[in-house]
N, C-alpha and C positions, 0 to 999 in steps of 0.2 A: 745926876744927869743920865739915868738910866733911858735907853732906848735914841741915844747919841750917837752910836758906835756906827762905824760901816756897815758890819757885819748887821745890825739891825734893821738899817735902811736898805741893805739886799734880801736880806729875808722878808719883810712886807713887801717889799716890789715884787717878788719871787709869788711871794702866794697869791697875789694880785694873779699877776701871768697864768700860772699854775690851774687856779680857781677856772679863768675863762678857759683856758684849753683844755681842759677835763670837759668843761659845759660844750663847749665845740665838739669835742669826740666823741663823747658821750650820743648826740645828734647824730653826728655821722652814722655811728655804730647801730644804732636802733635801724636808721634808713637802708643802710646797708643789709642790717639784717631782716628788713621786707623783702627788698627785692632779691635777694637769695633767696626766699622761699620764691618769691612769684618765678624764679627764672630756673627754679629745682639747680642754685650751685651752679649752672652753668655761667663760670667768668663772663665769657663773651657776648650777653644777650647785653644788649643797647642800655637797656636801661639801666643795668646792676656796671655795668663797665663807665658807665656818666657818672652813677654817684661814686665809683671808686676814683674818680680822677677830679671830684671835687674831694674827696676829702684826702688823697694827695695833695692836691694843690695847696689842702690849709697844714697839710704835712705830719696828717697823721700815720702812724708809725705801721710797716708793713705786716707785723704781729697782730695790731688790734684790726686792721681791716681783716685777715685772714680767719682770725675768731668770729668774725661778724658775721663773715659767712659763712663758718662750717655751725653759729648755730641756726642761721636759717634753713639750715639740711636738717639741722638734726631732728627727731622722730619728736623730741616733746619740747621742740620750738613752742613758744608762747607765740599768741596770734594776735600778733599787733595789725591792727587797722589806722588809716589814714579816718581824721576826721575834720571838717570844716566849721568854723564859727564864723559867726558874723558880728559886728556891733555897731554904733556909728559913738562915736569921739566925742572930743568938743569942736565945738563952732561945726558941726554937720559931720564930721568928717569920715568915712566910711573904711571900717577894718574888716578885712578877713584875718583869719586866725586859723593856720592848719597845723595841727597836731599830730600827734601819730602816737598811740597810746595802747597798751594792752587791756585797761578796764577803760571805756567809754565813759561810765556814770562816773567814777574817780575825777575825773580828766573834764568831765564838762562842768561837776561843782567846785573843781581848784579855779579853772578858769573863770566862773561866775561871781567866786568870791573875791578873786584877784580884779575884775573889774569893777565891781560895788566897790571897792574899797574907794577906785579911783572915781566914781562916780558914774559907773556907765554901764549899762545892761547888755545884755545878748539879744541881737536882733530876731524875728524869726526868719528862718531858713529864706535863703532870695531876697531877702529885705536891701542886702547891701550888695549883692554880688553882680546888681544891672550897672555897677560903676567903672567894672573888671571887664578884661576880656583874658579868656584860658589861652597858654600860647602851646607854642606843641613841646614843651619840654614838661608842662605841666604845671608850671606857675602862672601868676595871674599880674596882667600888666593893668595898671591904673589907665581908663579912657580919659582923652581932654572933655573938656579945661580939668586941670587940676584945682585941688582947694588951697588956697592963700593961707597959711596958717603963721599967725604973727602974736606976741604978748602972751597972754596966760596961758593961752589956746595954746601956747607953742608948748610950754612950761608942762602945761596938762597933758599933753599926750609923748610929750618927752620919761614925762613919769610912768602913763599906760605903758609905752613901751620896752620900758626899763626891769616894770615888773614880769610884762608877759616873756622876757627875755630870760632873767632866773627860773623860770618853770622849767623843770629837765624834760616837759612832753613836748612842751611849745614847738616848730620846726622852723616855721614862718609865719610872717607879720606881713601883711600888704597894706598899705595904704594908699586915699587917692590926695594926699597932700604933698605940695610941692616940696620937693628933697626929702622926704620920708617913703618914696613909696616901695620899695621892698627893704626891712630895716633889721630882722632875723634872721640868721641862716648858719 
C-alpha cells in the first residue's frame, strides 16, 4: 500500500502548489525585471510600482521582488523584450499571446511547436488583434460579441491554454471567447 500514507498525500499536494508558484513568480520576476530597467530601479515609476503590487498581491516574497529589481539595474542585465503572438483557436476563436523573452527566435519556435501540437498556427502580425482593444494598463480586452465556445471547441482550447500556461516565457493569453478572455497571468 505504498503512497497511502498522509505524509504522501501532502507531499503531492505540496508540489502540485509548489510547481504553480514557482511558475507564477517566476513571471513576476522576469516582469519585474523589465520594468526596473525601463524605470533605471527607480521603485516609484507607475509602471514598476503596478507590477510590484500584483505580484504582492499573489504574495510573492519581498526578497525575490527586491532581486528582480536590482538585476534590472544591474550593468549585464539580460535584455528581455516584450513580444506579441497572435493565432486563432478552434471554432474561429482569436488569441493573442504576450510573452516576454530574452531570445525572441527561442520563444517564437517553443510557442509555434506548442501550438502545432495543438493543432493551430501563428497568425500573421494583425491578423487577430482587430478583435482587441489595448486598455491603458497595457492589456488587451476582448471587443463584443464574444465567441460561444462550447463541446470539443471548449475541450481544445482548454488544452491550447493549459500548454501555453507551462511555457515559463508565456505572460499572458487573451482571448475573445466567452469566460476565457484573459486566462494567464
Amino acid at each position: 500500500m505504498a503512497g497511502h500514507s498522509k505524509w504522501a498525500q501532502i507531499k503531492r499536494q505540496k508540489g502540485v502548489t509548489d510547481a504553480a508558484k514557482s511558475r507564477t513568480f517566476a513571471r513576476f520576476a522576469r516582469l519585474i525585471t523589465l520594468e526596473s530597467k525601463k524605470a533605471n530601479g527607480d521603485a516609484s515609476a507607475p509602471s514598476l510600482a503596478a507590477v510590484v503590487a500584483r505580484a504582492k498581491a499573489a504574495n510573492m516574497p519581498k526578497d525575490n521582488i527586491e532581486r528582480a529589481i536590482a538585476r534590472g539595474t544591474a550593468k549585464d542585465a539580460s535584455a528581455f523584450e516584450e513580444v506579441l503572438y497572435e493565432a486563432y483557436g478552434p471554432g474561429g476563436i482569436a488569441l493573442i499571446i504576450g510573452a516576454l523573452t530574452d531570445n525572441r527566435n527561442r520563444t517564437t519556435q517553443e510557442v509555434k511547436h506548442l501550438l502545432s501540437k495543438q493543432g493551430v498556427e501563428l497568425a500573421a502580425p494583425g491578423a487577430a488583434l482587430w478583435a482587441f482593444m489595448k486598455q491603458s494598463d497595457g492589456s488587451y480586452g476582448a471587443q463584443e460579441p464574444l465567441m460561444e465556445v462550447a463541446g470539443a471547441d471548449e475541450e481544445k482550447l482548454g488544452a491550447i491554454l493549459e500548454s501555453l500556461d507551462e511555457h515559463e516565457d508565456v505572460q499572458r493569453v487573451y482571448t475573445n471567447a466567452r469566460g476565457y478572455e484573459d486566462t494567464v497571468d
